[in-house]
C-alpha positions as CSV (number, residue, x, y, z in Angstrom):
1,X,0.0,0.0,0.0
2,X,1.9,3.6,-0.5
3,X,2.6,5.7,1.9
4,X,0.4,8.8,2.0
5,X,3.1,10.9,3.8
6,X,4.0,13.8,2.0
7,X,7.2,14.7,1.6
8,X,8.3,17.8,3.0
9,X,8.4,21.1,1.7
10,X,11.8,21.8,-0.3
11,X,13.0,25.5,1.4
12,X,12.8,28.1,-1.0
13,X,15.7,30.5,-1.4
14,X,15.2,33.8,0.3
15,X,14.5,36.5,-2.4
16,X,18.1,38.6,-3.1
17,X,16.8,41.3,-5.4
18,X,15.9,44.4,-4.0
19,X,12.3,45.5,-4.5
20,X,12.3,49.3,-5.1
21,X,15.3,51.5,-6.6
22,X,14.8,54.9,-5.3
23,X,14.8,57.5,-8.1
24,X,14.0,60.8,-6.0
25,X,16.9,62.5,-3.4
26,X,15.4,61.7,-0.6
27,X,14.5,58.3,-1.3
28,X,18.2,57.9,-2.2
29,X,19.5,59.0,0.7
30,X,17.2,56.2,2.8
31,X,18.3,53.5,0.8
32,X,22.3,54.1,1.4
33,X,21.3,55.1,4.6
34,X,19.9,51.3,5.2
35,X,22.8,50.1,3.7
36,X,25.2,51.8,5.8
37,X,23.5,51.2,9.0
38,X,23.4,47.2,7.7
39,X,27.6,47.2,7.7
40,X,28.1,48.7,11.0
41,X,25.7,46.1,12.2
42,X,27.4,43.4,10.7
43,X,30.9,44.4,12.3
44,X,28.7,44.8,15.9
45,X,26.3,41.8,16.0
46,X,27.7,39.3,12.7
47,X,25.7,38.0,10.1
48,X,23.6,35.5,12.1
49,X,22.4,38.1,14.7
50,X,21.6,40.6,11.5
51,X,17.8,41.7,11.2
52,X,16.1,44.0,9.2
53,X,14.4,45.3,12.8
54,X,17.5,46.0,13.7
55,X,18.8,48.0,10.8
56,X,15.0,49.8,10.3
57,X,15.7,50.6,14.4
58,X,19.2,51.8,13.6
59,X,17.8,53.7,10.6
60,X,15.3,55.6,12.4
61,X,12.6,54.0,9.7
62,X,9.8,51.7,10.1
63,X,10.2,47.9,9.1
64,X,7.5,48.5,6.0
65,X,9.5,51.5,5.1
66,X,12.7,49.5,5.1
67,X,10.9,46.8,3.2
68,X,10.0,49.4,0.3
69,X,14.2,48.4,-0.9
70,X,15.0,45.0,0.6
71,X,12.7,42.1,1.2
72,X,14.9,40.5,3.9
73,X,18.6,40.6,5.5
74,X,20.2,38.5,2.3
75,X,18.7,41.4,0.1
76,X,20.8,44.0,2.0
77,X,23.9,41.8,1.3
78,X,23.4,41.2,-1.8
79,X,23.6,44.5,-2.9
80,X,26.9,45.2,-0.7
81,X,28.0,42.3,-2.1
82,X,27.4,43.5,-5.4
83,X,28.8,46.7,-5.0
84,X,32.4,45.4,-3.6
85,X,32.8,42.9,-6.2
86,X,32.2,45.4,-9.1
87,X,34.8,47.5,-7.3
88,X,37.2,45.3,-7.4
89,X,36.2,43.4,-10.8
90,X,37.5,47.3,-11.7
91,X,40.7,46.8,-10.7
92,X,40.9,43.4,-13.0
93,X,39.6,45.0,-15.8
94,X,42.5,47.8,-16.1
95,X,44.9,44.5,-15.1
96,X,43.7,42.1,-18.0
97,X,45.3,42.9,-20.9
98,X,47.0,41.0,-24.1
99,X,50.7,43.4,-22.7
100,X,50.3,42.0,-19.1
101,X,49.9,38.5,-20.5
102,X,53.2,38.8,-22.2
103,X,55.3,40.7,-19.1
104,X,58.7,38.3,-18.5
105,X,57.6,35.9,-15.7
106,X,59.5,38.1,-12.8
107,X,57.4,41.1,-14.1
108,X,54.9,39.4,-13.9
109,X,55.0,38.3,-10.7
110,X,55.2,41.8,-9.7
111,X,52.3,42.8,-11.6
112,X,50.3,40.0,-9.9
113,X,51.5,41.2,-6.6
114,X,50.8,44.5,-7.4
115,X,47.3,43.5,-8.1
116,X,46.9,41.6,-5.1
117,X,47.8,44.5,-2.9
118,X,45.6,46.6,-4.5
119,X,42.4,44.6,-4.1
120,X,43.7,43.9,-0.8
121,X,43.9,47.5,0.5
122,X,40.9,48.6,-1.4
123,X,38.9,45.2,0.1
124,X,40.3,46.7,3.9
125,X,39.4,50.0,3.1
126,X,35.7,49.7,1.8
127,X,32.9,49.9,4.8
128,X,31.7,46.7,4.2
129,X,34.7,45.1,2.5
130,X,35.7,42.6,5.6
131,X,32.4,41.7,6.9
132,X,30.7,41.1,3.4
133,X,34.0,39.3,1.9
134,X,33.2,37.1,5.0
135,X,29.4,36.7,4.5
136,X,29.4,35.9,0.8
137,X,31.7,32.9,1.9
138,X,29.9,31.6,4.4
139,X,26.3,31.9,3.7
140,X,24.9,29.6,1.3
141,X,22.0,31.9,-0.6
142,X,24.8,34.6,-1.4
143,X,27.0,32.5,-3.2
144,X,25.9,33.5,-6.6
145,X,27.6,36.6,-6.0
146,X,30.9,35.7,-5.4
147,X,30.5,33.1,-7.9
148,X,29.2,35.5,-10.8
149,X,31.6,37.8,-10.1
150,X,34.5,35.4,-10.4
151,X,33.6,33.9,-13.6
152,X,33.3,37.2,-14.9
153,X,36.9,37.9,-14.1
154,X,38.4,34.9,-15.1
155,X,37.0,36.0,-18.8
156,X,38.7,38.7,-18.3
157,X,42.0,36.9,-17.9
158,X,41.1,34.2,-20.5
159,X,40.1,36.7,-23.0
160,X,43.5,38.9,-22.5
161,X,45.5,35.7,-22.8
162,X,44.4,34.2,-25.4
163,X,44.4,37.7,-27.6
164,X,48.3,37.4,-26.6
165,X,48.6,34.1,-27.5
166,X,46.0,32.8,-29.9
167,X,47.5,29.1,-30.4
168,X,46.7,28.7,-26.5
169,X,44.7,25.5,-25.5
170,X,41.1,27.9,-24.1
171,X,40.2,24.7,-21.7
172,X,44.0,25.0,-20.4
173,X,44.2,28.6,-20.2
174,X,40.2,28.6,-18.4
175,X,41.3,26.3,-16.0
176,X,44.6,28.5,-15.0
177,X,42.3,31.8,-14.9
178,X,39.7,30.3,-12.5
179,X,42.0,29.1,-10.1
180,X,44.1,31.9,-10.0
181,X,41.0,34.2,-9.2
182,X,40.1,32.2,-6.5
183,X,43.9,31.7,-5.1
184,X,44.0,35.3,-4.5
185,X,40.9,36.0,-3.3
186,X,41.3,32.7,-0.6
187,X,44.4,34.5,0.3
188,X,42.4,37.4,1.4
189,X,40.3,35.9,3.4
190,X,43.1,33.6,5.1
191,X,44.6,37.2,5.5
192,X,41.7,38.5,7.5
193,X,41.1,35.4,9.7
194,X,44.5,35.2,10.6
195,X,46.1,38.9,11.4
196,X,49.4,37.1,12.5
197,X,50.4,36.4,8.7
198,X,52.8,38.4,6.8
199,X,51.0,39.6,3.7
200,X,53.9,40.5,2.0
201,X,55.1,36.8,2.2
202,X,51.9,35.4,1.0
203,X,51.4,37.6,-1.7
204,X,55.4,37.5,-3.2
205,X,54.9,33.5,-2.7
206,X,51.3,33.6,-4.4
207,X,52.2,35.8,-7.5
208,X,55.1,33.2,-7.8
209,X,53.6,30.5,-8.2
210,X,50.7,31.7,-10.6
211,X,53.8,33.9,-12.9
212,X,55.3,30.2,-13.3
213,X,52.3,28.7,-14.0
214,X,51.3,31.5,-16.5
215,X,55.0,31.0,-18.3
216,X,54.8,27.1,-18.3
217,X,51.0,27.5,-20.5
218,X,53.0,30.3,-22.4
219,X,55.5,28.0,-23.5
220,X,53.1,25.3,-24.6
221,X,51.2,28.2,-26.4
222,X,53.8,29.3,-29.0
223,X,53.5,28.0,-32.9
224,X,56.2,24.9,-33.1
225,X,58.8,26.3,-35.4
226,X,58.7,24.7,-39.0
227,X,61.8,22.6,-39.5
């Protein structure tokens, strides 16, 4: 006889859009207001005692006004989210080019550690760059940003690459981008759990490694000379 137990509801994913973009001043000025007050909250309470109560009592607004912009708490991080990573996408997209592709491998490395630093510094500097570096990593529904945002950097790279050296395998040279994108941004991270590291060391040891790994797919890239 079959069971006539349902099966439990599958959890829906919380809604991550925003619901209203402000057009007039005022309006504006609540939104990034909201936002603001959500990333001095995050550094006070964390992620998992966030609530939009406690950002529309920080904002001086009502819960229905505060849910005029942002359905729920992974709304408000979404957006932060968004905003960082197309700040530092930035710094990528003046990085990527066919000329850096084709540096000698110690300059290179210094262009990769230069690159590091920078998104480093700017990630430090930005309100909400710790504590929403921190919450796209751990919390499951926000991943899609982080992941987005990565794969739209690592085309970056790829593209560049490949435009410097057109007889490159694109699975090859895919594979290297990816992982070097997320190589420096886990370095990052392991940089702001753990304040005892030296980040000069880790970034001088990480653009290393990813300069030889850049030169050994360069090598295997050039035409085979005719005999």
């Amino acid at each position: 006889m079959p069971s006539t137990r349902q099966n439990p509801a599958v959890p829906q994913p919380p809604q991550l859009q925003g619901k209203t973009q402000p057009r007039q001043q005022r309006a504006q000025e609540t939104y990034e207001q909201i936002l603001g007050v959500t990333v001095e909250l995050l550094s006070e309470v964390g992620f998992e005692r966030l609530s939009t109560n406690l950002v529309a009592a920080r904002a001086g607004i009502s819960p229905p006004a505060l849910y005029r912009y942002f359905p729920n708490k992974y709304a408000l991080l979404h957006e932060l989210g968004q905003r960082l990573m197309q700040t530092q996408n930035a710094l990528v997209e003046a990085w990527a080019t066919p000329a850096t592709m084709k540096l000698p491998t110690p300059k290179l490395a210094d262009s990769i550690y230069g690159l590091y630093e920078q998104t480093l510094v700017l990630t430090r500097e930005l309100p909400q760059g710790l504590w929403v570096t921190r919450a796209l990593r751990a919390v499951p529904a926000l991943s899609p940003v982080r992941v987005e945002s990565h794969a739209y950097v690592t085309g970056l790279i790829v593209s560049a690459f490949l435009q410097a050296y057109p007889a490159a395998p694109q699975g090859d040279v895919a594979v290297m981008a990816r992982l070097a994108v997320e190589m420096v941004y886990a370095a990052m991270e392991m940089l702001f759990d753990d304040a005892t590291l030296d980040e000069k060391a880790v970034g001088q040891t990480l653009s290393d490694m990813l300069a030889q790994q850049v030169n050994a797919l360069r090598k295997r890239s050039r035409p085979a000379l005719q005999p």
